[in-house]
N, C-alpha and C positions, 0 to 999 in steps of 0.2 A: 579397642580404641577407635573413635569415631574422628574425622573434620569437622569442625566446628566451623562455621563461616569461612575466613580466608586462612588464619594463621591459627588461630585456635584449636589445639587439640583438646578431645574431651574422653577422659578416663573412666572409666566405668569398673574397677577391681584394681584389687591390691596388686597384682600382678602388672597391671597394665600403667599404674604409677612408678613400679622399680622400671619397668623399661624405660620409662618417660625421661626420667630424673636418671638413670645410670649411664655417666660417663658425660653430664655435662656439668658442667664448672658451680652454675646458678639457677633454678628454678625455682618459680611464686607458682602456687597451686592453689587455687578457691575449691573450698571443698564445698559443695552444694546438695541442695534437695528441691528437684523440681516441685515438690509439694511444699516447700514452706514460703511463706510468705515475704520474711524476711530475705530473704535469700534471692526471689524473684525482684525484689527491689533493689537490692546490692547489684544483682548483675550488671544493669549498663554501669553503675560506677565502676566496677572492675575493669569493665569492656573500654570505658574511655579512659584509662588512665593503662592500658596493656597492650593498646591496639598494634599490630602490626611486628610487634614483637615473641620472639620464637622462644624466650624464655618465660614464658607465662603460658600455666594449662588452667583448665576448668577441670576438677573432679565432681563427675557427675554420680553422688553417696546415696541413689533412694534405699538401696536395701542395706547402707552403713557400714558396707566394706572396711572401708577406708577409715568412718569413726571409731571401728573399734579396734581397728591398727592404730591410729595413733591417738586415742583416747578422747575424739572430740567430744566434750557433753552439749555442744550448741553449734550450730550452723547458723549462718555462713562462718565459714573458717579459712584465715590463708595459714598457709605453709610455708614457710624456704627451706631449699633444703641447698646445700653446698657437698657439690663432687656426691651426689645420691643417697646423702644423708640428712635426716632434719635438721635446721641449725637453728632455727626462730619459727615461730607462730604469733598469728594475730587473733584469737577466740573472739567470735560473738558473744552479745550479752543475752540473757534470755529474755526475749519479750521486748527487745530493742535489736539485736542484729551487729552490722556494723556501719559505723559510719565514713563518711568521705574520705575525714582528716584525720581521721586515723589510719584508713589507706593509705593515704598518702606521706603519714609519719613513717608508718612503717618501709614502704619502698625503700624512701631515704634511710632510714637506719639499716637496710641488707645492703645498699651500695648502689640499687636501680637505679637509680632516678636520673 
């Protein structure tokens, strides 16, 4: 696990997501690939709507760790998981990504907002 900017943690293995997520109540995880394109463009929407907050990671997936633990077929992807298990997902679409307002639905329907 890496520091991301200020409060941002960035995951890099399956391993390093159970640490992340076990033993806190709430976390929103973006699964990413620095090589995809969609996914570079999600990032500041993730980043402005997560700022500052300690329940929100970046999973950094190039080599798909983490896709294929929990079966992404598309990035960007968020996660929640509650008390260190998944509870919801938000999938990207392929060849479109995700977009704002559905970020931001989602949030709301885990309880963040």
């Amino acid at each position: 696990m890496k520091q991301l900017k200020q409060n941002y943690l960035v995951v890099t293995g399956r391993q390093d997501l159970a640490k992340a997520t076990a033993g806190k109540r709430a976390v929103l995880a973006l699964v990413f690939a620095t090589w995809c394109p969609f996914c570079r463009r999600f990032l500041p929407v993730f980043e402005k709507y997560t700022a500052g907050r300690a329940d929100f990671l970046f999973v950094e997936d190039d080599e798909e760790l983490a896709a294929g633990e929990y079966q992404i077929d598309t990035i960007p992807t968020v996660l929640y998981f509650e008390d260190g298990a998944l509870a919801k997902r938000l999938d990207g679409q392929r060849g479109i990504g995700l977009r704002e307002n559905e970020l931001v639905a989602f949030i709301q329907d885990c309880g963040l907002a």
